[in-house]
C-alpha positions in Angstrom: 8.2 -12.9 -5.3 5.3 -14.9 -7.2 3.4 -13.1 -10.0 0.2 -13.1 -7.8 2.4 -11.1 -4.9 3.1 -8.6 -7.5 -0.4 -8.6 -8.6 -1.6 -8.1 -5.2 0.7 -5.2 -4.7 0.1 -3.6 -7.8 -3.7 -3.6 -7.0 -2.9 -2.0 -3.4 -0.7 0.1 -5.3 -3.5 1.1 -7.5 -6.7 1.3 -4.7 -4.3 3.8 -2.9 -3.9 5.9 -5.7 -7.5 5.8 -6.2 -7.9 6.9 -2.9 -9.0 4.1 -0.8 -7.4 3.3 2.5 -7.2 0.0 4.2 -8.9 1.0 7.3 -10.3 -1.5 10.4 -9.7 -4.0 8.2 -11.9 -3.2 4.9 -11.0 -1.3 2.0 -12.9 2.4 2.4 -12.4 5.5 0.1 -10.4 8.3 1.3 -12.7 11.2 2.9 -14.2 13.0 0.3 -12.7 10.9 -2.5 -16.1 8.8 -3.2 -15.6 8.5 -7.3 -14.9 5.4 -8.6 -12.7 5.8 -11.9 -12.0 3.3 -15.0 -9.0 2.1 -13.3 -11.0 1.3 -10.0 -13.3 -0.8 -12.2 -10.4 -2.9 -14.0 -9.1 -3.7 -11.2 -12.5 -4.4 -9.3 -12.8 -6.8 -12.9 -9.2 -8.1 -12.2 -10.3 -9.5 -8.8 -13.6 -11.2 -9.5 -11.9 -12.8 -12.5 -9.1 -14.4 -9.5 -11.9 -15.1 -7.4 -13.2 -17.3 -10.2 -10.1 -19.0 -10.7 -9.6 -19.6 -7.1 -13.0 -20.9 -5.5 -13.4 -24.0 -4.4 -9.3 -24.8 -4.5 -7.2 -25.7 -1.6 -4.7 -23.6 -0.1 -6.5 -20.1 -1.2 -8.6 -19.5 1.9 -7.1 -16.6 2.6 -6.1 -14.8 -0.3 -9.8 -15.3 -1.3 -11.1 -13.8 1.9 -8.8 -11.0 1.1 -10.0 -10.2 -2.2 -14.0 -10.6 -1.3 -13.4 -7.8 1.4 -11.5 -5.5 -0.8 -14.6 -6.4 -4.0 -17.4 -6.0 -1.6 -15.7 -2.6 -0.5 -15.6 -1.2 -4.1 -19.0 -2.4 -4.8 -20.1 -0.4 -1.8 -19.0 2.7 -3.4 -19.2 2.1 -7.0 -22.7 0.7 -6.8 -24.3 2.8 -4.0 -28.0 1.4 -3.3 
């Protein structure tokens, strides 16, 4: 497994422990379980910073799609309008 597999399953690991489900496909928070923590935001800071490394280079399409669903989805919560 490459490091970025075991990145990517750490940080499911991690939004499931915060709460968060993967749910019709988008990253929502568990009913009732609304508050963002510290380790929400590192890992929210963890995916920007690969989404940075990532744009505009071949072959990432996906895996960039993946992590813009799962950022926007946190930003929802953690930054409520």
């Amino acid at each position: 497994m490459s490091l970025i597999d075991r990145q990517r399953v750490e940080a499911v690991r991690l939004l499931e422990a915060q709460g968060y489900a993967f749910d019709e496909g988008r990253w929502k928070p568990a009913v009732g379980n609304a508050q963002p923590t510290l380790e929400g935001d590192a890992i929210h800071a963890m995916m920007v910073r690969r989404v940075e490394a990532i744009t505009n280079r071949a072959g990432h399409e996906a895996e960039l799609e993946s992590l813009t669903i799962a950022i926007n989805a946190y930003e929802s919560v953690r930054w409520r309008a």
